[in-house]
C-alpha positions, -999 to +999 in steps of 0.1 A: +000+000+000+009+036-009+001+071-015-002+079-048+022+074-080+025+108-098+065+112-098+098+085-091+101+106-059+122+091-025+093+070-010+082+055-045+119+048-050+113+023-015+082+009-035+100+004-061+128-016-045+095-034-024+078-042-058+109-054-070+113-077-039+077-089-038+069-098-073+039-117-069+022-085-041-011-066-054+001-028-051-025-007-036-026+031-043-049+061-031-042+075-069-023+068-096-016+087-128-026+068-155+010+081-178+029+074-149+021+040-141+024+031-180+060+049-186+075+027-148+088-003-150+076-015-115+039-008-118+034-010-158+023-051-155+013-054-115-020-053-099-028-018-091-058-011-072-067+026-065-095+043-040-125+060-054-105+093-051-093+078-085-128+090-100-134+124-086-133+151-109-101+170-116-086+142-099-056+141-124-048+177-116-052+183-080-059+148-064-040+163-033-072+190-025-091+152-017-068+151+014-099+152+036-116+122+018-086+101+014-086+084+052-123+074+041-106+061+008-082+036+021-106+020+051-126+010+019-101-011+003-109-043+011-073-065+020-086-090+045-074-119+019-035-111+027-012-124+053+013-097+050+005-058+042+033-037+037+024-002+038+046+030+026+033+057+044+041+095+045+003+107+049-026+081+053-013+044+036-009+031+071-046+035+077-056+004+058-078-022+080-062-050+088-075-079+108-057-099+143-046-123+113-029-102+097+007-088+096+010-052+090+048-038+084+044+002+079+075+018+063+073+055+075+089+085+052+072+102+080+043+107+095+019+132+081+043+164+078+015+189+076-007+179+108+020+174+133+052+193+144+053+212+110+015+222+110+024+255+114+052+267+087+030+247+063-004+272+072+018+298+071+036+296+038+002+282+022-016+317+038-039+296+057-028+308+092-060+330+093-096+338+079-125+315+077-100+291+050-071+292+080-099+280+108-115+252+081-080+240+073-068+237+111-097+221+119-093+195+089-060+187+102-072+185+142-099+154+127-066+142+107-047+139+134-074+119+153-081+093+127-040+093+121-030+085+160-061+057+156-049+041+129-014+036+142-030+012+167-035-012+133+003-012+126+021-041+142+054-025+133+063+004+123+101+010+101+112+043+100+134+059+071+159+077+095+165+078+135+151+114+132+116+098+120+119+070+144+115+096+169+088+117+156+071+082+156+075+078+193+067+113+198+033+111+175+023+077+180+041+065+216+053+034+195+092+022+190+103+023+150+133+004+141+156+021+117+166+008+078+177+035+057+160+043+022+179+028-007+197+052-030+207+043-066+245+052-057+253+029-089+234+057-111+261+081-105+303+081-106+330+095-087+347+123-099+375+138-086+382+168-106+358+197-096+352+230-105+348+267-090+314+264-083+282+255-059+251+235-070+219+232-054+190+211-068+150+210-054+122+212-064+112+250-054+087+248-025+085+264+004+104+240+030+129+233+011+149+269+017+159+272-022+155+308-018+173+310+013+201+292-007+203+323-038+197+351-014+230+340+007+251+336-024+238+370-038+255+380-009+287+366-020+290+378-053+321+360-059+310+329-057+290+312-083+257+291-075+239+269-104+203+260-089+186+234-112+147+228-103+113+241-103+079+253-093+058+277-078+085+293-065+104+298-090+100+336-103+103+349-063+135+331-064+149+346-096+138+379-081+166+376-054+193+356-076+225+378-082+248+380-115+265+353-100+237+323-100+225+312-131+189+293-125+189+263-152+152+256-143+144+218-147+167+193-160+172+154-171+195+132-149+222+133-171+228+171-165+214+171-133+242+141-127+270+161-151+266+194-128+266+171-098+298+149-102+317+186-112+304+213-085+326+214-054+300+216-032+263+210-032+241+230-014+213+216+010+187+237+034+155+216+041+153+202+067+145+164+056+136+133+070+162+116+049+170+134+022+181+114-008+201+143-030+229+151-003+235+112-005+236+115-044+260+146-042+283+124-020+280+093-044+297+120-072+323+125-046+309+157-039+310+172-005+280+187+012+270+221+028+240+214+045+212+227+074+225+207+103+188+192+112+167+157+105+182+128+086+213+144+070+225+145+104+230+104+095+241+110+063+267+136+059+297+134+080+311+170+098+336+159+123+367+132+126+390+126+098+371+118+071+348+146+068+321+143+037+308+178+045+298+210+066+266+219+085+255+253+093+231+255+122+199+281+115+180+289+081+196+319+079+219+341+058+244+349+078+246+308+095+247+294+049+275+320+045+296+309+072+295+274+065+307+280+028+334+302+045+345+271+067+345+247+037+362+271+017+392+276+043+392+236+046+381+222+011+416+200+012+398+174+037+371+168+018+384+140-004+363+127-031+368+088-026+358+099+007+325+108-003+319+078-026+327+058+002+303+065+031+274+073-001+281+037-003+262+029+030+230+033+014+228+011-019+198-002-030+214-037-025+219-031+014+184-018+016+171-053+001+189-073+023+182-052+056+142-047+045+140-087+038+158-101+065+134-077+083+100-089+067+111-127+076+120-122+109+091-103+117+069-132+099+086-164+112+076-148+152+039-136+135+036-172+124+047-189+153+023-171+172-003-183+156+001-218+160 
């Protein structure tokens, strides 16, 4: 069971590792876009059963306005003929009934982002933190809540994606996650050793994820070049505040996306993530990593000992960006590319198979004898 399948995003990159794993598991959805499903691999042939949000009108453009309907959705999909549900949850997957003969494994991305701890910036930046809309939306999210602290009772364990989920799951739900790291396709991307006089930052441009907090402290280092690749709704309020020095490339394929990657000397990371795949991609191109010291990077980027695979700065602002590039700038000799490559290397695809399976069987073989 997951969300929806619109893009290869990180949690339908864990699907499609589970998919490949589980060759013979009906995939459930809440939506799925029709294109998408027929251009990927991993869903193109399977069993793909969606909710009835599938049907609603407009559905295809703005499935996500649904959200109130969609923990209605998945109680009505009926998987009481399974042993074993895996869910993939980052907003409501977890909430499919199961019965006391059933198994249910929830993978957590996280849980719902936008009606716990980070309620609040996402009201704000949406400008729904007033008027009758703001009051509608909070109480939307109070009910959502509710039915999300329920439905936790029907997981009988719960995986999280970093140790930084794991204990917004405790903190959310009162329950103990254990910890296997998403896979990343490290094998999709090269070391490189040889890199250039410039800074790269890459995301798609939202709110949270601090892309113009990223060109409004290079602007104010006009000597150092930035190249952001991504885009969205944000995208003309960023170019707004981008100096001569940072050149916005918009969207691009992998291969440049990769190209700039494996050449920048640095890529540039604000969110604050649950995991965050594209620091661990950076890393995988032997590129250090100049990230906001907060959530799963934390477990993926290295900022002390020897071996050093980047620097962290410590607050979302100007000022705390523009003194971390100043500190890898006056120590860019200990950041060795091989270096990088090597701890990237700690989250292959292939160690996520092995550690989710072993994982799955264990779990099964003390289900099963419990049943006898």
């Amino acid at each position: 069971m997951h969300e929806w399948y619109t893009t290869l995003a990180g949690s339908e990159k864990v699907m499609e590792q589970l998919a490949r794993m589980y060759t013979q598991a009906d995939l459930f959805a809440v939506y799925a876009d029709p294109d998408f499903v027929q251009k990927t691999d991993f869903l193109r042939n399977r069993k793909l059963t969606t909710t009835f949000i599938q049907d609603l009108p407009r559905a295809s453009k703005s499935f996500r306005s649904y959200l109130p309907l969609m923990p209605l959705a998945v109680e009505q999909l009926d998987l009481s003929p399974y042993d074993l549900v895996i869910s993939s949850n980052h907003a409501v997957a977890k909430g499919v009934l199961t019965g006391p003969d059933q198994l249910h494994i929830s993978y957590v991305h996280s849980p719902i982002r936008y009606a716990w701890d980070l309620q609040h910036q996402y009201l704000r930046e949406s400008g729904l933190n007033r008027g009758f809309k703001g009051w509608l939306a909070k109480w939307l999210l109070h009910k959502m809540r509710i039915w999300d602290t329920r439905t936790a009772n029907g997981v009988d364990h719960f995986v999280a994606n970093s140790k930084f989920i794991a204990r917004r799951i405790k903190k959310v739900y009162g329950r103990d996650a254990d910890v296997i790291y998403p896979p990343v396709n490290i094998n999709d991307f090269s070391l490189v050793e040889k890199k250039e006089e410039f800074y790269l930052t890459a995301s798609r441009l939202v709110p949270y994820k601090k892309m113009d907090l990223i060109v409004e402290a290079f602007s104010h280092m006009p000597e150092k070049r930035l190249i952001v690749i991504g885009d969205g709704p944000d995208m003309q309020k960023i170019k707004a505040k981008a100096g001569k020095n940072i050149e916005m490339m918009g969207y691009q394929p992998f291969s440049v996306l990769k190209d700039m990657m494996q050449r920048a000397q640095a890529f540039v990371f604000a969110a604050e993530e649950d995991f965050g795949i594209t620091p661990v991609e950076a890393q995988a191109c032997g590129t250090p990593v100049i990230a906001f010291g907060k959530g799963g990077v934390l477990e993926t980027v290295i900022d002390t000992g020897d071996l050093p695979t980047g620097v962290f700065f410590q607050e979302q602002t100007i000022s705390s960006l523009c003194e971390a590039v100043t500190r890898f700038e006056k120590d860019k000799e200990k950041f060795i590319p091989k270096n990088c490559r090597n701890n990237a290397e700690r989250f292959c695809a292939k160690r996520f198979n092995i550690e989710f399976s072993n994982y799955v069987e264990n779990k099964w073989r003390i289900f099963s004898d419990s049943m006898k």
